[in-house]
PAROFI-142112 format. One line per 3 residues: number of its first residue (from 0); for each residue x, y, z of N, C-alpha, C. Coordinates in Angstrom, 2 decimals, always signed. Example, Ala and Ser with C-alpha at 12.3 -4.5 7.8 and 13.67 -1.06 7.14 Angstrom:
BEGIN
0> +13.19,-5.69,+7.80,+12.30,-4.50,+7.80,+13.20,-3.30,+7.80; +12.85,-2.25,+7.08,+13.67,-1.06,+7.14,+12.90,+0.03,+7.87
This chain:
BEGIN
0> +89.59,+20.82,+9.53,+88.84,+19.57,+9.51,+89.77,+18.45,+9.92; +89.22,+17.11,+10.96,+90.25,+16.52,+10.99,+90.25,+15.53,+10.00; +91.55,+14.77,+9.87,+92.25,+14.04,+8.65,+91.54,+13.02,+8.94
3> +91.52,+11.97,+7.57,+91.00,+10.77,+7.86,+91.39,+9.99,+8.69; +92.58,+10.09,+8.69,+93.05,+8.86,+9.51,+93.05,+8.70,+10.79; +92.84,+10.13,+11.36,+92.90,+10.62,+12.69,+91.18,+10.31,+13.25
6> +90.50,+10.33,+12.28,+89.31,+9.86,+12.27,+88.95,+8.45,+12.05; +89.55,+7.71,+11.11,+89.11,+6.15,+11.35,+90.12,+5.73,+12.18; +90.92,+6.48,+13.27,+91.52,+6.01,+14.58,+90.78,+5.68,+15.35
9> +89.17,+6.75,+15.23,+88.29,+7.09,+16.70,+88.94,+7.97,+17.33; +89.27,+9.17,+16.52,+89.99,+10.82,+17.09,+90.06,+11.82,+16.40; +89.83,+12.97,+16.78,+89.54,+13.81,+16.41,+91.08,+14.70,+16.35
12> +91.31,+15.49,+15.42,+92.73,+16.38,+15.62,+92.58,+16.86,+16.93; +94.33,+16.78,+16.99,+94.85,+17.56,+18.33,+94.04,+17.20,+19.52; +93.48,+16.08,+19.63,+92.31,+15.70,+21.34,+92.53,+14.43,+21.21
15> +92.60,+13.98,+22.56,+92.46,+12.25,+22.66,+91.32,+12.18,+23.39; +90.04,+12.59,+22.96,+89.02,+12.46,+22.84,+88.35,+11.65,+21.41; +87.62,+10.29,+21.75,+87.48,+9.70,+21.16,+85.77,+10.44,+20.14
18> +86.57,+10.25,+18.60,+85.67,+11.42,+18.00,+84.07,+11.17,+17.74; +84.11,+9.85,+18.11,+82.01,+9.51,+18.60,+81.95,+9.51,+19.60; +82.16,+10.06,+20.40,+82.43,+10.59,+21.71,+81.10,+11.64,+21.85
21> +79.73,+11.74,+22.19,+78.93,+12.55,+22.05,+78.94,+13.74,+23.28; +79.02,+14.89,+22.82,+79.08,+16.31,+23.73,+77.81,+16.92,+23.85; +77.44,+17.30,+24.95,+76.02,+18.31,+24.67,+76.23,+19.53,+24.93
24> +75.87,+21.02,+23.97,+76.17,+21.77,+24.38,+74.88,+22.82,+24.39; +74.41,+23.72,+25.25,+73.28,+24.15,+25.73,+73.77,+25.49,+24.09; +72.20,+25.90,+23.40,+72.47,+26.59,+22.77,+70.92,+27.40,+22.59
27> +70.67,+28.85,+22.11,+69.80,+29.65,+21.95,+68.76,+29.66,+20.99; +67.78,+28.84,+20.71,+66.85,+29.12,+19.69,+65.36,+29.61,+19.95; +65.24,+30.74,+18.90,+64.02,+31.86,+19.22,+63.99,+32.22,+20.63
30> +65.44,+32.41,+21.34,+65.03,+32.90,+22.96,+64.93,+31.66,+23.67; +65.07,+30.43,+23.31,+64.51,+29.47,+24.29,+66.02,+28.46,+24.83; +66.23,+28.18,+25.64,+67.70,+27.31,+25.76,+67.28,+25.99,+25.28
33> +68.24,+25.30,+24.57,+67.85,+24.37,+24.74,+69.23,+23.07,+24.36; +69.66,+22.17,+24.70,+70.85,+21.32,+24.32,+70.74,+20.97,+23.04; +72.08,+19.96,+22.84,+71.73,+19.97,+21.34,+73.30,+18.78,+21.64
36> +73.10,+17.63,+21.27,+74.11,+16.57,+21.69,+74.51,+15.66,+19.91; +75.72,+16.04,+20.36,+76.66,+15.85,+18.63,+77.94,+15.06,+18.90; +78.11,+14.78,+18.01,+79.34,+14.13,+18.13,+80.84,+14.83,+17.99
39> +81.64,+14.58,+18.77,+83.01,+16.08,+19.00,+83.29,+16.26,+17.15; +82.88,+15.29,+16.35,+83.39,+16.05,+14.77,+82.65,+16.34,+14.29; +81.49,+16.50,+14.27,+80.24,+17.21,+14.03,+80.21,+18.76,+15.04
42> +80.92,+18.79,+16.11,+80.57,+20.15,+16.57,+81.91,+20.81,+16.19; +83.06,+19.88,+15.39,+84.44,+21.05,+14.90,+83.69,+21.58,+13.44; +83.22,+20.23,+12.95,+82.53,+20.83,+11.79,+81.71,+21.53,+11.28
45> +80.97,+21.98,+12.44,+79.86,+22.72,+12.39,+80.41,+24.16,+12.75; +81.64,+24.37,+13.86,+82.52,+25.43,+14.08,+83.17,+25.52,+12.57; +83.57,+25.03,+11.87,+84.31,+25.32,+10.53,+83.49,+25.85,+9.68
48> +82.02,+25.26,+9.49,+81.22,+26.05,+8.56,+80.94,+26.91,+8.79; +80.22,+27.50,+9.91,+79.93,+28.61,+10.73,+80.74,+29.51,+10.32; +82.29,+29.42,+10.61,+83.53,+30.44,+10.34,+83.40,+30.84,+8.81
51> +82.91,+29.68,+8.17,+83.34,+29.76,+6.52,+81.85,+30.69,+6.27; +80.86,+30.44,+6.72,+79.68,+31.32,+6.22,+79.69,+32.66,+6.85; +80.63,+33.10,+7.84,+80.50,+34.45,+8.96,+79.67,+34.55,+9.79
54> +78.75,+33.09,+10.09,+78.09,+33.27,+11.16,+79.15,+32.51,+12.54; +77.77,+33.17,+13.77,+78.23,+32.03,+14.88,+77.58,+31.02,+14.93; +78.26,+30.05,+15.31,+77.70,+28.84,+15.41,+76.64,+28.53,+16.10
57> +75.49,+29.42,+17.00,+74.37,+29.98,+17.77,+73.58,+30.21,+16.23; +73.76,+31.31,+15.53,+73.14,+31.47,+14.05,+73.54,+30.30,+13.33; +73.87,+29.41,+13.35,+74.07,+28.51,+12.17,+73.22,+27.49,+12.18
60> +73.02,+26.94,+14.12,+71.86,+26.26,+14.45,+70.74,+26.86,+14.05; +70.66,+27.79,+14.62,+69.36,+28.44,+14.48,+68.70,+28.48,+12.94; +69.53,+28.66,+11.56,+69.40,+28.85,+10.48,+69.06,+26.95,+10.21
63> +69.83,+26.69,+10.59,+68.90,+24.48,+10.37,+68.07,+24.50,+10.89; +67.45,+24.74,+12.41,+66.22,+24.66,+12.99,+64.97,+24.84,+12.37; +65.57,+26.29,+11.90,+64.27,+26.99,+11.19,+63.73,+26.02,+9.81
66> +65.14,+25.08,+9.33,+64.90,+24.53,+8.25,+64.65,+22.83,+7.88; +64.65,+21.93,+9.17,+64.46,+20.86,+9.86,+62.98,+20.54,+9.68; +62.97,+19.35,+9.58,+61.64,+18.50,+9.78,+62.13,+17.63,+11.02
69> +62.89,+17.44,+11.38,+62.79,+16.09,+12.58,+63.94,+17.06,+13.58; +64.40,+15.89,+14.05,+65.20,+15.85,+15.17,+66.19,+16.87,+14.69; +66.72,+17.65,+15.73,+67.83,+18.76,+15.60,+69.07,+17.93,+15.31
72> +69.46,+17.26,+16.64,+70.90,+16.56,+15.92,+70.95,+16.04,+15.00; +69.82,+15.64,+13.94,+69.80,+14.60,+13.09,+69.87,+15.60,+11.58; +69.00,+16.84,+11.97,+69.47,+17.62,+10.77,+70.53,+18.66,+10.97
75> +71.16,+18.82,+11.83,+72.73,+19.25,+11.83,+73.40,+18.39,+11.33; +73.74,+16.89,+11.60,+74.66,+16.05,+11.02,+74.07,+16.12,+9.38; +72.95,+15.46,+8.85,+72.55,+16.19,+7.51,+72.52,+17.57,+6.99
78> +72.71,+18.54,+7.57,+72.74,+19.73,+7.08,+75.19,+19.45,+6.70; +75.43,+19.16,+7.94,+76.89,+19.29,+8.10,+77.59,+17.98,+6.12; +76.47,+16.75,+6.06,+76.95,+15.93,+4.96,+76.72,+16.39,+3.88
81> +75.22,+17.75,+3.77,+75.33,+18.28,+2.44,+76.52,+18.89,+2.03; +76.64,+20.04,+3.22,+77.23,+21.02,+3.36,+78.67,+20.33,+2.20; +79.31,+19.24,+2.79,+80.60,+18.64,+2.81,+80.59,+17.99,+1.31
84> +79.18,+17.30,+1.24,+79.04,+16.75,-0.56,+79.12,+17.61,-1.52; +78.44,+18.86,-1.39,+78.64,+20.15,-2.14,+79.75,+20.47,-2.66; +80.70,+20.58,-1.44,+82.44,+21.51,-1.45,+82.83,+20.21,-2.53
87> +82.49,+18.81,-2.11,+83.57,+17.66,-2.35,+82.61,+17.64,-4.26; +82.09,+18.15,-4.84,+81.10,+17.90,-6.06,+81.83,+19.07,-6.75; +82.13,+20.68,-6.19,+82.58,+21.83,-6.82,+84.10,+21.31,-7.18
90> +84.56,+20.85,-5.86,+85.97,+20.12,-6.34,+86.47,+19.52,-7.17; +85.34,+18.27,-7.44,+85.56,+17.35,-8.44,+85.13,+17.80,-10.04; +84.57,+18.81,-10.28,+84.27,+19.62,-11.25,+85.14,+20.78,-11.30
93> +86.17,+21.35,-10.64,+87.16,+22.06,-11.07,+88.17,+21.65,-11.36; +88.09,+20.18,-10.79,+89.45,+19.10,-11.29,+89.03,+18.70,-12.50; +88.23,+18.23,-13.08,+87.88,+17.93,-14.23,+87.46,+18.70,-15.82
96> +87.02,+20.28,-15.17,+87.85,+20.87,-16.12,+88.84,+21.57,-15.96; +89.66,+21.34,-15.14,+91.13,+21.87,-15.17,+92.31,+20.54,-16.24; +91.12,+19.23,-16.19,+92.08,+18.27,-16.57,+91.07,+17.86,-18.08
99> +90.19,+18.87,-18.43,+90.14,+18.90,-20.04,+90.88,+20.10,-20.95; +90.82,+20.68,-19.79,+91.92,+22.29,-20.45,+93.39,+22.16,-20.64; +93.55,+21.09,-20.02,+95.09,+20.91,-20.01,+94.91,+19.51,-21.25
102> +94.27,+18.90,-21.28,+94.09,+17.36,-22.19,+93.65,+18.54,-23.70; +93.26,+19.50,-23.92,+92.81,+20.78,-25.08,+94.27,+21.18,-25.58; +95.12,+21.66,-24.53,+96.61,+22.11,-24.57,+97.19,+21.59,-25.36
105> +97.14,+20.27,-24.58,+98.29,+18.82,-25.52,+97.75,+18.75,-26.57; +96.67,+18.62,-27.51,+96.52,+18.51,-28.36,+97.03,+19.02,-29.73
């Protein structure tokens, strides 16, 4: 994932490609081609989840499509902020009881 800072630069890791920089890339749903135009950190991020769930990123669209009410790019970038609030919510709840188990210790 890239770092923040590399991101409130307007860049994405390792590219001097500016990271709202929108890409379109032609992709497969139910057999039909069709584009699908994202922003370059929305399509690393969408490559990162993909990897993390064992799909390809062809199945990963396809698995939002099927699950979308509106616009495709619009529920990839919402599918990509749940995705990210989730990890960042499990986190903050393993930090917090890791830091009552240890505050139990001292006692």
């Amino acid at each position: 994932m890239p770092k923040a800072r590399e991101l409130a630069n307007g860049h994405d890791a390792g590219s001097t490609e500016p990271a709202a920089g929108i890409r379109k890339h032609s992709v497969k749903l139910s057999g039909h081609s069709t584009s699908l135009s994202l922003e370059g950190v929305y399509w690393n991020a969408l490559r990162e989840v993909a990897a993390e769930l064992g799909l390809s990123m062809n199945r990963l669209i396809e698995r939002i499509d099927r699950e979308r009410s509106g616009n495709l790019s619009s529920a990839v970038r919402v599918f990509l902020l749940d995705h990210y609030r989730a990890r960042a919510l499990e986190a903050a709840a393993i930090s917090s009881q890791s830091t009552e188990n240890s505050d139990h210790e001292e006692a």
